[in-house]
C-alpha atoms as a printed R data frame, in Angstrom:
    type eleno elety resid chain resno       x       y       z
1   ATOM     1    CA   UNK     A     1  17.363  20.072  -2.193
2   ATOM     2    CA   UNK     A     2  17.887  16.543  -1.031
3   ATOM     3    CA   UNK     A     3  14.192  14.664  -1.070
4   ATOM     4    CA   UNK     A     4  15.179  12.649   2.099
5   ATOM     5    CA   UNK     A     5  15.854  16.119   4.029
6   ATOM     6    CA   UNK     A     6  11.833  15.922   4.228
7   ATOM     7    CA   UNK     A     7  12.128  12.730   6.470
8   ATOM     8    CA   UNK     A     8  12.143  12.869  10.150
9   ATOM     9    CA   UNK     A     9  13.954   9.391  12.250
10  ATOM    10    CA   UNK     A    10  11.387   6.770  12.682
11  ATOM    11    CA   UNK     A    11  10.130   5.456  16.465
12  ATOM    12    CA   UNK     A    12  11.648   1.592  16.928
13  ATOM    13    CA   UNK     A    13   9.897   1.055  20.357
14  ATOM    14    CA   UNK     A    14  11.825  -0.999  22.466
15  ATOM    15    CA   UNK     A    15  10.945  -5.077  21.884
16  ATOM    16    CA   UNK     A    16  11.133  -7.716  24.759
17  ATOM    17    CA   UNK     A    17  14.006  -9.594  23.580
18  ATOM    18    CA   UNK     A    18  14.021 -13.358  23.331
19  ATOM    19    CA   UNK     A    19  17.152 -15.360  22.580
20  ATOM    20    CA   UNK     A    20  15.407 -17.746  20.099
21  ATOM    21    CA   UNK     A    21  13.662 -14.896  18.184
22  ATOM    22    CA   UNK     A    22  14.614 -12.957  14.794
23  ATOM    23    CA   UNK     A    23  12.055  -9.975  14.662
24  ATOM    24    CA   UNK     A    24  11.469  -7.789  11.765
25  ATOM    25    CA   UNK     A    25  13.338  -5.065  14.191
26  ATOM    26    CA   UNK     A    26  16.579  -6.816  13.752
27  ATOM    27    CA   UNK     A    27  16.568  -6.712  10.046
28  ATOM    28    CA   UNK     A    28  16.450  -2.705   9.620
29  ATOM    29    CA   UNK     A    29  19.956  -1.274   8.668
30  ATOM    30    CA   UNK     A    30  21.320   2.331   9.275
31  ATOM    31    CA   UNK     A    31  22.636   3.113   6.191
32  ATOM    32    CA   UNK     A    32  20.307   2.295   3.368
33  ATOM    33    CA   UNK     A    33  22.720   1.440   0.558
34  ATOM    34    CA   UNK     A    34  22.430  -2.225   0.117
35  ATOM    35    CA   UNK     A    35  18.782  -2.671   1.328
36  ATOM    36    CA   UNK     A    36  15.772  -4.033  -0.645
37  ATOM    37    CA   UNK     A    37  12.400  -2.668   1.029
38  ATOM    38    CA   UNK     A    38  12.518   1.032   2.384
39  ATOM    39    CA   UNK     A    39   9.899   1.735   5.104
40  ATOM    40    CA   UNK     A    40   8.266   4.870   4.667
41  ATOM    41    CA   UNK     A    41   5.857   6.811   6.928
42  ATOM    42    CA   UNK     A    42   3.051   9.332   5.701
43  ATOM    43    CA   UNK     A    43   1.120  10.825   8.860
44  ATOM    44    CA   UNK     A    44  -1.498  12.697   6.910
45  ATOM    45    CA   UNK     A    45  -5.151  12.327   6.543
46  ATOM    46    CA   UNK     A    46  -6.686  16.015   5.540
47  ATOM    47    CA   UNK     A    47  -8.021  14.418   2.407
48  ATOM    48    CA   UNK     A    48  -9.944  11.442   3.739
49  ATOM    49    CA   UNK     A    49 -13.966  11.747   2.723
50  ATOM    50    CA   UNK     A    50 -15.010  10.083   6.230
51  ATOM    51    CA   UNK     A    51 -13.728   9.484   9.701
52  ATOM    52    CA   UNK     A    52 -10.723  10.728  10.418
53  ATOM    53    CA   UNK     A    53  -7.474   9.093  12.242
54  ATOM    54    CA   UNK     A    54  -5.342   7.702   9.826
55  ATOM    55    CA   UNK     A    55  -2.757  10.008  10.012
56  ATOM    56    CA   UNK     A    56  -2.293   8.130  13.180
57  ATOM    57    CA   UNK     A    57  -1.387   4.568  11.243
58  ATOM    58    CA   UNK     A    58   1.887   4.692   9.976
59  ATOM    59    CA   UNK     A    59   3.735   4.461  14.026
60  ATOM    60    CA   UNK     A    60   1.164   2.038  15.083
61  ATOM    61    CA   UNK     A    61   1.695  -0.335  12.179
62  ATOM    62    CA   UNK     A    62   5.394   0.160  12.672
63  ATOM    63    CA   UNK     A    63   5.784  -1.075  16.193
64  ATOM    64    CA   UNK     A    64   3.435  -4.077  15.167
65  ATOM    65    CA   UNK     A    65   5.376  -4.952  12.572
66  ATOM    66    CA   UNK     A    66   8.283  -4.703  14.187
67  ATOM    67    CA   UNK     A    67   7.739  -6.978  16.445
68  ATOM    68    CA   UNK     A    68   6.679  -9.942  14.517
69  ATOM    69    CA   UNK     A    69   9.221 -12.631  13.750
70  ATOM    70    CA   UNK     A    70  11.531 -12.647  10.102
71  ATOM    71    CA   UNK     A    71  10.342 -16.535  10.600
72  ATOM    72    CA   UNK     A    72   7.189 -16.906   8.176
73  ATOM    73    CA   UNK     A    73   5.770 -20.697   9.583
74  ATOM    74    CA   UNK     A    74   3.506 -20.007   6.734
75  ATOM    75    CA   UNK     A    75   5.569 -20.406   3.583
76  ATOM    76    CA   UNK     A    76   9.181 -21.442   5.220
77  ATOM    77    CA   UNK     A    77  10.742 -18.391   4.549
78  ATOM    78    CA   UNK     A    78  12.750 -16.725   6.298
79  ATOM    79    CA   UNK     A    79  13.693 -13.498   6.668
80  ATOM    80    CA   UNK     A    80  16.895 -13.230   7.939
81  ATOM    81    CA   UNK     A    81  19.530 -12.997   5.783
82  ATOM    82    CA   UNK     A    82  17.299 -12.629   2.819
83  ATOM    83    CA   UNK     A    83  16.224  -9.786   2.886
84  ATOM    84    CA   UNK     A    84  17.825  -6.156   3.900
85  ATOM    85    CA   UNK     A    85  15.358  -3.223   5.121
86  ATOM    86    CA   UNK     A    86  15.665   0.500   6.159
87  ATOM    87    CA   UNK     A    87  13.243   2.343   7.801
88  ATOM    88    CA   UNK     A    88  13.351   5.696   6.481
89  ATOM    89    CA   UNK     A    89  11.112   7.650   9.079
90  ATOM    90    CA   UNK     A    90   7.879   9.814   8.117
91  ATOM    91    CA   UNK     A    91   7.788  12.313   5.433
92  ATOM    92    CA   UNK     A    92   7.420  15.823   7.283
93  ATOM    93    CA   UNK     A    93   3.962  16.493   5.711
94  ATOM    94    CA   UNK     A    94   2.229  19.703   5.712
95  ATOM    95    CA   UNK     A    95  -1.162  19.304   6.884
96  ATOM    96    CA   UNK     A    96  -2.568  22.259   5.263
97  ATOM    97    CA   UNK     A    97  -1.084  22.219   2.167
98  ATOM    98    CA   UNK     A    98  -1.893  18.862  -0.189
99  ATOM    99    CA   UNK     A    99  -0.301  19.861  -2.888
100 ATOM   100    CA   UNK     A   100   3.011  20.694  -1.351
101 ATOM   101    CA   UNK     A   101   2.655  17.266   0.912
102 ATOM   102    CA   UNK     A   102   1.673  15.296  -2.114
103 ATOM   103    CA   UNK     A   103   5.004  16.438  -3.559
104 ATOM   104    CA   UNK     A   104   7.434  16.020  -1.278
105 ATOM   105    CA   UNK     A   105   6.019  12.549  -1.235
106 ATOM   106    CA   UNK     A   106   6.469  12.284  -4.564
107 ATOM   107    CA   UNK     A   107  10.240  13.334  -4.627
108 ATOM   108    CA   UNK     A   108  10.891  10.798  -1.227
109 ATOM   109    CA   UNK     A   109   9.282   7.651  -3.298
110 ATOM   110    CA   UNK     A   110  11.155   8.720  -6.311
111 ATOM   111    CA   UNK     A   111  14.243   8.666  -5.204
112 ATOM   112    CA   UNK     A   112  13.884   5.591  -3.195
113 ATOM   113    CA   UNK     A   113  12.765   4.180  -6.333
114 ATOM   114    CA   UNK     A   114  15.886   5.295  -8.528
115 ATOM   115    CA   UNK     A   115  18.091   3.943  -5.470
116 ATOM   116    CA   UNK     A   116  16.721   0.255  -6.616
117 ATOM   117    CA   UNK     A   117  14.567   0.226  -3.514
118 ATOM   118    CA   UNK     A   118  11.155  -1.662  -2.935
119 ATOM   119    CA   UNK     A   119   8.868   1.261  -0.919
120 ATOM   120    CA   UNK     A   120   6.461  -0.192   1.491
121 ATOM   121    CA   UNK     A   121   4.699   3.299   2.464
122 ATOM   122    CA   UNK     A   122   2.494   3.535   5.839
123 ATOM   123    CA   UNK     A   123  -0.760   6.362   5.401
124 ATOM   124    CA   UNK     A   124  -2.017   8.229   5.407
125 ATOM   125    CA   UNK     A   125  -5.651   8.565   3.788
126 ATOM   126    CA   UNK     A   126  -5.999   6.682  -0.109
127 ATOM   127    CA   UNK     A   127  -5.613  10.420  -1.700
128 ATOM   128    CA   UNK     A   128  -1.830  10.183  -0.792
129 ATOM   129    CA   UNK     A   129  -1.527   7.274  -3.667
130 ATOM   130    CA   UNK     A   130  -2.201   9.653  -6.107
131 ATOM   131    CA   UNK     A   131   1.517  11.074  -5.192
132 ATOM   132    CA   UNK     A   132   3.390   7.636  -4.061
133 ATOM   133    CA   UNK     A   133   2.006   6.387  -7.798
134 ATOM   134    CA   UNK     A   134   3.052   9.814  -9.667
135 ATOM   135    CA   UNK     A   135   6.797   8.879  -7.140
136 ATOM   136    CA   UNK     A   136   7.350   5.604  -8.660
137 ATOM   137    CA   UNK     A   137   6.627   6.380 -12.287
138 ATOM   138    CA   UNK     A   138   9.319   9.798 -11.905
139 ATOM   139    CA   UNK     A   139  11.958   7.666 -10.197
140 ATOM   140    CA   UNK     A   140  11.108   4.916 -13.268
141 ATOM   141    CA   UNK     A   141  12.163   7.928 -15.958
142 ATOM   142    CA   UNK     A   142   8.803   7.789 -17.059
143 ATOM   143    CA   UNK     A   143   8.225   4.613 -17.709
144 ATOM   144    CA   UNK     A   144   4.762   2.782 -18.101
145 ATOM   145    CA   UNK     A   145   3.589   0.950 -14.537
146 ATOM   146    CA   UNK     A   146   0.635  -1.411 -13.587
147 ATOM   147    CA   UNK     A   147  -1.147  -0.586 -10.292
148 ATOM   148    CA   UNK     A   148  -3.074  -3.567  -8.759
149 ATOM   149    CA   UNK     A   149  -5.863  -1.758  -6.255
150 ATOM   150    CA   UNK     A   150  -7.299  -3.227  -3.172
151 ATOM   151    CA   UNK     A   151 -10.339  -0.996  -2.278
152 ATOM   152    CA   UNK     A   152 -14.183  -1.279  -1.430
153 ATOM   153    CA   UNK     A   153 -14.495   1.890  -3.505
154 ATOM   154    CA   UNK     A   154 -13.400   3.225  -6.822
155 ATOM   155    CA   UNK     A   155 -11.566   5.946  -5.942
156 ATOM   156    CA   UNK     A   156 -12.832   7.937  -9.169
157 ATOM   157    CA   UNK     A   157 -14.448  10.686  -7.774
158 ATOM   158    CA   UNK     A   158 -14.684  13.813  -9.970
159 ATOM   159    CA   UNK     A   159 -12.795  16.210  -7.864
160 ATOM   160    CA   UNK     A   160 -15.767  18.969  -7.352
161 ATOM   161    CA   UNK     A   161 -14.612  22.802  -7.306
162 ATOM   162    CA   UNK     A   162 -11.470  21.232  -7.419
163 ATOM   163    CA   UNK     A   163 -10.851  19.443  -4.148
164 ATOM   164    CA   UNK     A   164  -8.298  16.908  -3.457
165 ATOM   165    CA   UNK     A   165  -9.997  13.836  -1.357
166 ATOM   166    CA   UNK     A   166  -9.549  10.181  -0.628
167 ATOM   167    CA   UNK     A   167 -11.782   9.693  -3.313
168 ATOM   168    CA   UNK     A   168 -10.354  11.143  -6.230
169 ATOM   169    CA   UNK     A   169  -6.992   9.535  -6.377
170 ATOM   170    CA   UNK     A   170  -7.418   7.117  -9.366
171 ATOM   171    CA   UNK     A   171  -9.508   9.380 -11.690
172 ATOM   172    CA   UNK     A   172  -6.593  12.302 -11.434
173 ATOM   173    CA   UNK     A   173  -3.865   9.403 -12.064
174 ATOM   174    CA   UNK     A   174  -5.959   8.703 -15.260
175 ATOM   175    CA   UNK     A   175  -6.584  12.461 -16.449
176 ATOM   176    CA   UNK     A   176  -3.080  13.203 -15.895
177 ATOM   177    CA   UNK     A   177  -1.708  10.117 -18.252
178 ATOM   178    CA   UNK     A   178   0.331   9.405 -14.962
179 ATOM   179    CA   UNK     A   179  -1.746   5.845 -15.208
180 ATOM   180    CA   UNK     A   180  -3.499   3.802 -18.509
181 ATOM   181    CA   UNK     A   181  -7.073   2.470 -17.440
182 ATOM   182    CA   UNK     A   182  -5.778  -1.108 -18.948
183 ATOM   183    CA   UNK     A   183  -2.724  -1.457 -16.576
184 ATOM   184    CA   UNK     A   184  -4.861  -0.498 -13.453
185 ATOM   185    CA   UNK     A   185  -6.702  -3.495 -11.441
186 ATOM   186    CA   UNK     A   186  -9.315  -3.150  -9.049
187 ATOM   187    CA   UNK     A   187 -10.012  -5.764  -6.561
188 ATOM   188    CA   UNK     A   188 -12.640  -5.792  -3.814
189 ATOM   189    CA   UNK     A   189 -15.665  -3.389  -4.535
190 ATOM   190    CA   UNK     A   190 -18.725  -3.495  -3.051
191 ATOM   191    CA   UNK     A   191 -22.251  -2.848  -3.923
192 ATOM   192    CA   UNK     A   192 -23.679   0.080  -2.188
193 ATOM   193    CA   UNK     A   193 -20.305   1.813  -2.025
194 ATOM   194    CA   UNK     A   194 -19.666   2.713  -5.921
195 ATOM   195    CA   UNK     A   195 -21.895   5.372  -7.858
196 ATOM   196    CA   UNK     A   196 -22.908   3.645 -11.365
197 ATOM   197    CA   UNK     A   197 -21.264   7.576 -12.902
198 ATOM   198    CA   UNK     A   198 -17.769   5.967 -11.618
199 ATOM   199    CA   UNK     A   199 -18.444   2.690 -12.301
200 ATOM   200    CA   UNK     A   200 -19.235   3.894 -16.092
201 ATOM   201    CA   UNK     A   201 -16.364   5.864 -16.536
202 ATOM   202    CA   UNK     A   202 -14.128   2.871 -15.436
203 ATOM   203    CA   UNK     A   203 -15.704   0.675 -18.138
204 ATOM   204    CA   UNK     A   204 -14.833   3.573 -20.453
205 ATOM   205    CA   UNK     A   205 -11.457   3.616 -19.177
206 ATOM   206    CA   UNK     A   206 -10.668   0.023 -19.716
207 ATOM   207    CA   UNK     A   207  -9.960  -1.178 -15.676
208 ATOM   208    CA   UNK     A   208 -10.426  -4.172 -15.017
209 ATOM   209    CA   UNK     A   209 -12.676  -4.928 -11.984
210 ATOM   210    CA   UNK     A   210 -12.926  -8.109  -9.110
211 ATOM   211    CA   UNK     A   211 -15.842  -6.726  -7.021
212 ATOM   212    CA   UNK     A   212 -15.468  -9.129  -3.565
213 ATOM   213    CA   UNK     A   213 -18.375 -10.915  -5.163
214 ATOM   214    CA   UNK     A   214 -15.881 -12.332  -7.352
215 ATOM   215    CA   UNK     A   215 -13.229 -12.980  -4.906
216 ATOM   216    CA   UNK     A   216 -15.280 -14.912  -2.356
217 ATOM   217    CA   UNK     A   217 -16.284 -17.254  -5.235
218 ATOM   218    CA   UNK     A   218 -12.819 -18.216  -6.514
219 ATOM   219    CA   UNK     A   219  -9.278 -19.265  -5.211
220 ATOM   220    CA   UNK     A   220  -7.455 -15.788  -4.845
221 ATOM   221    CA   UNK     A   221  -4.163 -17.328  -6.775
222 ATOM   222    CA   UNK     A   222  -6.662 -17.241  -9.578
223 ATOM   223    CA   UNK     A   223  -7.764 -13.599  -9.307
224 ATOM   224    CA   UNK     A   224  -4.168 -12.358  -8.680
225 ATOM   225    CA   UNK     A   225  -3.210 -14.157 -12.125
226 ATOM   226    CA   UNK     A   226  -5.719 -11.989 -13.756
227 ATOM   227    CA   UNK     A   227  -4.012  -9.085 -12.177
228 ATOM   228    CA   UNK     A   228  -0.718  -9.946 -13.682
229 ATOM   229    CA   UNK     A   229  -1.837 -10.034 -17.083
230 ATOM   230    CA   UNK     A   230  -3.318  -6.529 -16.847
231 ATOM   231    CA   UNK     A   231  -0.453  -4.755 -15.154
232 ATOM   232    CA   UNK     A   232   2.777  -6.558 -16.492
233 ATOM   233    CA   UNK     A   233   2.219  -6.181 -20.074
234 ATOM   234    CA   UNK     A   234   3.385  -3.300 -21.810
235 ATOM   235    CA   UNK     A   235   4.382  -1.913 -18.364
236 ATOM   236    CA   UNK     A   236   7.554  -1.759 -15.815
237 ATOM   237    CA   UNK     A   237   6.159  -2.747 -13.199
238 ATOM   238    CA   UNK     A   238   3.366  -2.600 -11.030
239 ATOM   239    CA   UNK     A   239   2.103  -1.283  -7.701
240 ATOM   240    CA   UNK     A   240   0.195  -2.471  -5.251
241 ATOM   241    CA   UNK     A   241  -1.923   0.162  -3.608
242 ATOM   242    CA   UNK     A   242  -3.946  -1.236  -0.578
243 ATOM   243    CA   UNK     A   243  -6.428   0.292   1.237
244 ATOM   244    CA   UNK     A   244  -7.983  -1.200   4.467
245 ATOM   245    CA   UNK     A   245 -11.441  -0.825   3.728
246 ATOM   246    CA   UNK     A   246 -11.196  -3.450   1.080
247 ATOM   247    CA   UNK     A   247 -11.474  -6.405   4.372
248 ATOM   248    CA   UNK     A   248 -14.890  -7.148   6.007
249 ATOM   249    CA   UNK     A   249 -15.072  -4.687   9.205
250 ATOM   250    CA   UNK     A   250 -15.117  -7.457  11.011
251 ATOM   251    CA   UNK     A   251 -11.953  -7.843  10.477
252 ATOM   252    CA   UNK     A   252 -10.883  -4.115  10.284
253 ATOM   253    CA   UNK     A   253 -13.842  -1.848  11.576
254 ATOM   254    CA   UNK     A   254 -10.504   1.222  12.332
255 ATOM   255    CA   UNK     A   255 -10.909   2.273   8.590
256 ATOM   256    CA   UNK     A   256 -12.394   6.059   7.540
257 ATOM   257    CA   UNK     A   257 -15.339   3.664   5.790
258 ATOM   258    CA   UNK     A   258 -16.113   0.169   7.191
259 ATOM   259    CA   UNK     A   259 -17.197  -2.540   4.416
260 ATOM   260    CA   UNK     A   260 -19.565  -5.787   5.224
261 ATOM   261    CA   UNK     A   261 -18.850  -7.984   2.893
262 ATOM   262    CA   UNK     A   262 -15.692  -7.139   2.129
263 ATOM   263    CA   UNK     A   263 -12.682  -9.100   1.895
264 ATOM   264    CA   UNK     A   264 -11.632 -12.196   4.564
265 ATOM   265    CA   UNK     A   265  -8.088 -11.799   5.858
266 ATOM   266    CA   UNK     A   266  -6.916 -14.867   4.206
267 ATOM   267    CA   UNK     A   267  -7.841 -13.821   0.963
268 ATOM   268    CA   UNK     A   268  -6.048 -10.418   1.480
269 ATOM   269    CA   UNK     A   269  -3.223 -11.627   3.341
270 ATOM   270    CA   UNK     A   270  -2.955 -14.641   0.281
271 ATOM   271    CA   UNK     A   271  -3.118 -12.406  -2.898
272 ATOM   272    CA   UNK     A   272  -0.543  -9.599  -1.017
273 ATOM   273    CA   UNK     A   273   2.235 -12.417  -0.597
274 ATOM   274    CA   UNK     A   274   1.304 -14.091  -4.148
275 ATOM   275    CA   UNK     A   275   2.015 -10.488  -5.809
276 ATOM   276    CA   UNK     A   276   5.113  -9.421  -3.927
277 ATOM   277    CA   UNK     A   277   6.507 -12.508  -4.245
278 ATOM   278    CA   UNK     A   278   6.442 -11.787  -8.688
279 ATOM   279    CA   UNK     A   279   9.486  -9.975 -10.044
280 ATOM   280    CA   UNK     A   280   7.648  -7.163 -11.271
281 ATOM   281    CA   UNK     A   281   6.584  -5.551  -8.205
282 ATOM   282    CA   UNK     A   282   7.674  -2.206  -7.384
283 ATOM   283    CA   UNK     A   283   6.495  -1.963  -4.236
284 ATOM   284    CA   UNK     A   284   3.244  -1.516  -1.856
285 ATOM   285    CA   UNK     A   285   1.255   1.823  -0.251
286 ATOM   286    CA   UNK     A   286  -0.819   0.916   2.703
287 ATOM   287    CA   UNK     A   287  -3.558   3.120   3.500
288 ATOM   288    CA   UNK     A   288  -6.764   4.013   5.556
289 ATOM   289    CA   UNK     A   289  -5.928   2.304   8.757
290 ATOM   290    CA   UNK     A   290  -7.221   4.486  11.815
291 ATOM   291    CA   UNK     A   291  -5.877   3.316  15.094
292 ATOM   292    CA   UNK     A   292  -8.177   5.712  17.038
293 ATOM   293    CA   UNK     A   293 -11.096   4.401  15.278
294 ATOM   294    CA   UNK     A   294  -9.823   0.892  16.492
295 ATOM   295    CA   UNK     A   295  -9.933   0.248  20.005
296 ATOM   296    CA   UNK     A   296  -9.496  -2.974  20.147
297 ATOM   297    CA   UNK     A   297  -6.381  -2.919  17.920
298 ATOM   298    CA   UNK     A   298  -7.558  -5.790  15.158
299 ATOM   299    CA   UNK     A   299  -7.512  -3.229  12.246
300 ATOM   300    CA   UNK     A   300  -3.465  -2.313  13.420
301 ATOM   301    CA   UNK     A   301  -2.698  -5.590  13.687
302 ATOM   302    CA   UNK     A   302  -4.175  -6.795  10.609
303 ATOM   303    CA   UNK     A   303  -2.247  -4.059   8.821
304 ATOM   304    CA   UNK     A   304   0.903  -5.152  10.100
305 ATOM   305    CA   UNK     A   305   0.220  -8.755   8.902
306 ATOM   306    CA   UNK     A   306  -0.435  -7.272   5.113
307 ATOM   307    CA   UNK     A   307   2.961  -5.449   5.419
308 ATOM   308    CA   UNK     A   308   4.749  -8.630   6.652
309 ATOM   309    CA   UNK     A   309   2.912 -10.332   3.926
310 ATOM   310    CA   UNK     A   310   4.779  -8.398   1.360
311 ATOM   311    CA   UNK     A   311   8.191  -8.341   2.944
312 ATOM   312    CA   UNK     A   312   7.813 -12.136   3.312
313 ATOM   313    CA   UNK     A   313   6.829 -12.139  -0.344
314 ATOM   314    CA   UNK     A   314   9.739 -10.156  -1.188
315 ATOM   315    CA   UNK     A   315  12.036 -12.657   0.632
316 ATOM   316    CA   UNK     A   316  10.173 -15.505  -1.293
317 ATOM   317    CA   UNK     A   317  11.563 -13.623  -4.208
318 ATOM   318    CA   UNK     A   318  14.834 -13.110  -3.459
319 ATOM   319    CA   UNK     A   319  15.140 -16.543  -2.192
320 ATOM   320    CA   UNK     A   320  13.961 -18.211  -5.298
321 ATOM   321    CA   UNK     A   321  16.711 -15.918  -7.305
């Protein structure tokens, strides 16, 4: 069976047009042959350990990013004409069975992979990066990949009586060889949020952690350096697995676990575009966002802006080559 059959058309809400404007809209293509970034939705959430919702994210985040302009004032790049996207829909998930979901996501991620494409994937809870991980490395052959992870929290549960959360992504990745404790980098705990048990058995697998302490105290182009080292060597790439709880709720209180003291959006919004912007990215999950946990729509919109961080880091890419 074809691994795309499990994808259903994606929602383009309509946009206000404006003469003068290039949106991210007008740079999806039909036929996916030819792209560079493939847009893929996950609307699941039966794993998450907290509030629920983010099964809700990955239309939201669509029509915000959408919307925003292919013109990034930021860095002078611009989209259009760089670089080529398809939206490939949401993967028809089965919201009672993980294992099957986690492996048709898998087999979608895979094959977007061996078809030379860049995935940007929309959760979905953090569990589901235990399968978009396990995707890239089957559509690699096998190959060895770095993952750099933006999280408040571990993510190194022990699964107990066997249960599949949003906690126990990272330490199943491990177990399973799917992922070396040297190539993975973790970037944003917290104090208060990580058992010393996990914290332990990431010293003993070699990660390399950048609790937000860290971060607040340096220049983020430094800390993303550090990254580089860690998953590039010895590896085919590397990942970038982001969940939303790593920013300050301030800035995103629509997450399953809000985190004071947790990242500013400049610094997350700065280290996305530095590492999409480096040759050896394979792509970008984004997870945790909860749009009815966010009335207000910040945590969305923020979202959005960490997607369009990595497509314009993409486009830096393919500009400079």
């Amino acid at each position: 069976m074809n691994p795309f059959a499990w994808l259903r058309p994606p929602d383009h809400s309509p946009v206000p047009p404006d003469p003068r404007d290039v949106r991210i809209v007008d740079l999806l293509q039909a036929d996916p042959s030819g792209a560079h970034v493939a847009l893929i939705g996950i609307p699941f959430d039966t794993t998450v350990i907290g509030r629920r919702g983010a099964r809700e994210a990955p239309g939201a985040i669509r029509r915000a990013l959408l919307r925003m302009t292919a013109f990034d004032l930021e860095s002078g790049v611009d989209l259009a004409g760089i670089l080529r996207l398809a939206d490939f829909g949401d993967i028809a998930v089965v919201h009672t069975d993980v294992h099957e979901t986690h492996r048709r996501i898998a087999a979608v991620v895979a094959e977007a992979v061996r078809r030379g494409l860049r995935p940007l994937v929309l959760g979905g809870d953090h569990g589901l990066s235990y399968a978009t991980i396990r995707g890239v490395r089957e559509g690699l052959g096998g190959k060895l990949i770095g993952v750099i992870q933006f999280d408040a929290h571990h993510d190194l549960r022990e699964p107990l009586e066997g249960e599949i959360t949003s906690g126990t992504p990272f330490r199943r990745l491990l177990e399973e060889g799917i992922l070396q404790g040297r190539h993975l980098v973790q970037i944003g705990l917290l104090g208060g949020r990580n058992s010393r048990a996990y914290y332990e058995f990431a010293r003993q697998h070699s990660l390399h952690i950048v609790p937000a302490a860290r971060v607040h105290q340096a220049d983020p182009r430094s800390i993303v350096q550090e990254a580089f080292e860690h998953t590039t060597s010895g590896t085919a790439g590397f990942w970038i697995s982001f969940d939303m709880d790593v920013f300050d709720s301030a800035y995103a209180p629509g997450v399953s676990a809000p985190s004071p003291g947790g990242l500013t959006a400049f610094q997350g919004l700065t280290m996305v575009r530095q590492l999409a912007a480096h040759p050896a990215c394979l792509g970008m999950d984004l997870m945790e966002t909860a749009p009815p946990l966010d009335p207000d729509g910040r945590t969305v919109a923020l979202a959005a802006a960490v997607a369009y961080r990595f497509l314009v880091g993409q486009g830096q890419l393919r500009q400079q080559h």
